[in-house]
C-alpha positions in Angstrom: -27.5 -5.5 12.9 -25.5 -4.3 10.1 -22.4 -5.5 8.3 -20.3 -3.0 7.6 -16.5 -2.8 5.2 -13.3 -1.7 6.2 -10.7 -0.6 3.9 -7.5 -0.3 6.1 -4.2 0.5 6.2 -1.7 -0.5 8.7 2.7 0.0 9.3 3.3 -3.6 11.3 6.5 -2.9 12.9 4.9 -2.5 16.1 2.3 -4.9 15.9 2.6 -9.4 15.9 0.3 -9.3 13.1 -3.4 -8.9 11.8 -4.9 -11.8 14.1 -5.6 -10.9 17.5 -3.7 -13.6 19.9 -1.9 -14.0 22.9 1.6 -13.6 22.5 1.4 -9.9 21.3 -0.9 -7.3 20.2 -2.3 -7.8 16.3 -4.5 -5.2 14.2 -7.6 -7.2 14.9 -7.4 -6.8 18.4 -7.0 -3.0 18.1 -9.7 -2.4 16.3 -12.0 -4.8 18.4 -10.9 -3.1 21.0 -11.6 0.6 20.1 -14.6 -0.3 18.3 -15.7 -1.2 22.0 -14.7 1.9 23.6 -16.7 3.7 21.0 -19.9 2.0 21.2 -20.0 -0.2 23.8 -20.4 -2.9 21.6 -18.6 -6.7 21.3 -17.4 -6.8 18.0 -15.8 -9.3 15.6 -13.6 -8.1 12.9 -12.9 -10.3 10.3 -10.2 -9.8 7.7 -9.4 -10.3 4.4 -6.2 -12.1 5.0 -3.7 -12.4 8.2 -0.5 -10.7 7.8 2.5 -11.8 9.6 4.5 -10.2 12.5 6.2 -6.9 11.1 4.4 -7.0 8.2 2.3 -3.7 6.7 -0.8 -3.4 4.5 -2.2 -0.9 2.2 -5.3 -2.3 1.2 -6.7 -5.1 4.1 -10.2 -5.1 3.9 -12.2 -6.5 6.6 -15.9 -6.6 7.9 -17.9 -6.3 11.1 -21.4 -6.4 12.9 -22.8 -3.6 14.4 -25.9 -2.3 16.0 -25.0 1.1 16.3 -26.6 3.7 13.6 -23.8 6.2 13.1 -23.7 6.6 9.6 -20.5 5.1 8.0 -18.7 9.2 7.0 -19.0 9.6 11.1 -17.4 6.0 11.4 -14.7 7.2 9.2 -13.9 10.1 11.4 -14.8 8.4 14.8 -12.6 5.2 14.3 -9.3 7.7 12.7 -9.7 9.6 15.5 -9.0 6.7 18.1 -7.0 4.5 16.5 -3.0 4.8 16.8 -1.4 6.6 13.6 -0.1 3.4 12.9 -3.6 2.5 11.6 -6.0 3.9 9.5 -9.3 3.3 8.0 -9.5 5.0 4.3 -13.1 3.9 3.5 -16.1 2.5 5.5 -19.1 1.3 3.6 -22.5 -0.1 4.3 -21.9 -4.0 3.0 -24.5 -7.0 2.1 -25.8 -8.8 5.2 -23.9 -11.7 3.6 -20.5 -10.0 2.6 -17.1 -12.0 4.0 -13.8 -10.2 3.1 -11.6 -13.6 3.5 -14.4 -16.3 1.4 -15.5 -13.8 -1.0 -11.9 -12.2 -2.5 -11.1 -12.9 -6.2 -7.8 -11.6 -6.0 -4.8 -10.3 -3.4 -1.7 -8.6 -4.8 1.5 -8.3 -1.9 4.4 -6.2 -3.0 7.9 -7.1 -1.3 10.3 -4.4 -1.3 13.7 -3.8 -1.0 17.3 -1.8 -1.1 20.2 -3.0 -2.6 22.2 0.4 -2.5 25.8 0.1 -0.1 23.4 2.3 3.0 20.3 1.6 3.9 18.9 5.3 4.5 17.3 5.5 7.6 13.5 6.0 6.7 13.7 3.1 4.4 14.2 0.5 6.8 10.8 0.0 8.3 9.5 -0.9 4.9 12.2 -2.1 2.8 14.4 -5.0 3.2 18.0 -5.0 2.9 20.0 -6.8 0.2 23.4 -6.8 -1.5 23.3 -5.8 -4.8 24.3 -6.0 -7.7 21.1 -8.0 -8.8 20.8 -9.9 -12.0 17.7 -8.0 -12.8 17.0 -9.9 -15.9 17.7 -13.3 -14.0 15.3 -12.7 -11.6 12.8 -11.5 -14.1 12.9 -15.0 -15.7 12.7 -17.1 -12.6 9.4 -14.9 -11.5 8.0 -15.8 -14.9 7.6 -19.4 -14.1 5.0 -18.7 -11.0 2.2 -17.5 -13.2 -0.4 -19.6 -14.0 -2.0 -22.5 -11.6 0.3 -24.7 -9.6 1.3 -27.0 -6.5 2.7 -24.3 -4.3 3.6 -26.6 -1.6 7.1 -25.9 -1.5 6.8 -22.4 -1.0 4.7 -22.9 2.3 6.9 -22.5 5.5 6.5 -24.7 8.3 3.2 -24.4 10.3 1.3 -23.7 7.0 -2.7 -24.8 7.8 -4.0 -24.5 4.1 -5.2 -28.3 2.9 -5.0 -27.5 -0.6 -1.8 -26.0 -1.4 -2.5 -25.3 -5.4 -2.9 -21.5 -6.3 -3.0 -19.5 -9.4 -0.4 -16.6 -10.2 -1.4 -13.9 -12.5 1.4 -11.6 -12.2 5.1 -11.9 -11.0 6.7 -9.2 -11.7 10.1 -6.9 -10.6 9.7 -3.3 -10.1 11.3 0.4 -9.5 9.9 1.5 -6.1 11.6 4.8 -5.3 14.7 4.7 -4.1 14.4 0.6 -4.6 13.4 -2.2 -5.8 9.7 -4.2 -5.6 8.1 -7.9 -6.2 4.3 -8.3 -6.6 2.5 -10.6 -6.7 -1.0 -11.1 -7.8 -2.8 -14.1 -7.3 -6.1 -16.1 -5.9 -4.3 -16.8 -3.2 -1.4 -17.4 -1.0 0.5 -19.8 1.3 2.2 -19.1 4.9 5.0 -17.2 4.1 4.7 -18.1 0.4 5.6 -14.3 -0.9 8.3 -13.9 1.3 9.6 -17.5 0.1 9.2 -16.3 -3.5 11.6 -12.5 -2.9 14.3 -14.7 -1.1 14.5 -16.9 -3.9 14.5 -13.8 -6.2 16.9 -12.5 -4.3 19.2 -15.7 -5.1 18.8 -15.9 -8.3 20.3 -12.6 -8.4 22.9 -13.1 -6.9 23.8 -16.1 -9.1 23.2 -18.4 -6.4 20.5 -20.2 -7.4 20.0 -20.2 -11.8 16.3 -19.0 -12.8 15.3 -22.8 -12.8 15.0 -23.5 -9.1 11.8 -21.7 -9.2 10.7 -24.3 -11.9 12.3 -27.4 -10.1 10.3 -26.5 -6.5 6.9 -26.3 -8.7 7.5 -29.5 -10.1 9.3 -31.5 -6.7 7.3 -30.0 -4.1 10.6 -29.0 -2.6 11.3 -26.6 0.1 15.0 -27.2 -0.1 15.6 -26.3 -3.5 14.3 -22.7 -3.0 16.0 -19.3 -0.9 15.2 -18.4 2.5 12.5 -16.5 3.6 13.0 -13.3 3.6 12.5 -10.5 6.3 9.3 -9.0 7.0 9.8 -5.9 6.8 9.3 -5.9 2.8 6.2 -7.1 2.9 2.9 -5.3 2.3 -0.4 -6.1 1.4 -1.3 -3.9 -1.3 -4.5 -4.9 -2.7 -7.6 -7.1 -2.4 -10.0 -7.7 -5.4 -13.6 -8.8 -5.4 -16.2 -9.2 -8.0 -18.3 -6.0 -6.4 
């Protein structure tokens, strides 16, 4: 049996997610699926991280058992060949007997972006979120600052959260030109049910000059869900990148 890596990229409008349930169809159960068709195998994927309903990825990285011997160039191939074009595999790798994308990441950065022009053009909308600008760019900027470093996220968790510790560590918050708009990432250790999408509605608050720079301060130091923005859509959302030590 080997354990082989996944690198993958994935547009979620289509899809109720990474995890495979039984409500709608998610990545996992795509790939389980075609993986069987191909080799007749049962197979587990296991990935890096779940992603929510609608949301995309860029860099998931997930891993998987399998007794077949194609060689992992012809996996490449094989898998892009059967997969919908809203998936794709951009590296497949022989990995250690003892490799787990999800236990053994260092690092995930998510980028959340968005449009604040008067028209949202048309092949923007999949991937960017909508938001009335003006924004106090600089306003934003300084409320973002206050996430780095280790804290008590718990009240940027949404409801139905599952995580028993809810303390991460934020290494960069920053605000960003992405084309024709605007994008938040966020790089960290780890992250909370809907804790980056928390974090942009907030941003987007702030700059507005709804909420001053401080609430992001105040919900770090009450534990206060109330104090914050709402979440925002999902559409912004993509996991961009996971880390790991090798």
């Amino acid at each position: 049996m080997r354990r082989i890596g996944l690198e993958i990229g994935y547009e979620g409008t289509q899809y109720a997610g990474w995890q495979r349930q039984q409500n709608g169809l998610g990545i996992q159960q795509v790939l389980e699926e075609t993986l069987a068709r191909l080799f007749h195998e049962t197979v587990h994927v296991m990935g890096a991280g779940r992603t929510d309903a609608g949301v995309h990825a860029r860099g998931q990285v997930a891993a998987l058992d399998l007794v077949h011997p194609i060689a992992t160039d012809r996996l490449l191939l094989a898998l892009n060949s059967n997969l919908p074009p809203d998936i794709r595999i951009y590296r497949v790798w022989e990995a250690e007997k003892t490799f787990h994308p999800r236990f053994q990441a260092k690092r995930k950065t998510y980028g959340y972006r968005f449009f604040t022009g008067p028209v949202m053009p048309p092949e923007l909308r999949r991937y960017f979120a909508p938001v009335r600008g003006p924004l106090q760019e600089e306003a934003m900027r300084a409320g973002l600052a206050y996430l780095v470093g280790e804290h008590d996220f718990a009240a940027f968790r949404a409801a139905g959260g599952q995580n028993l510790s809810t303390v991460r560590r934020i290494d960069r918050a920053e605000l960003l030109v992405d084309g024709e708009g605007w994008r938040i990432d966020i790089t960290g250790n780890g992250f909370l049910y809907n804790m980056v999408r928390i974090i942009a509605g907030t941003a987007f608050e702030v700059g507005k000059g709804k909420l001053p720079p401080e609430a992001f301060l105040r919900a770090l130091e009450t534990g206060k869900r109330s104090v914050l923005g709402p979440t925002a859509p999902p559409q912004g959302l993509m996991l961009m990148k996971i880390e790991y030590e090798s």
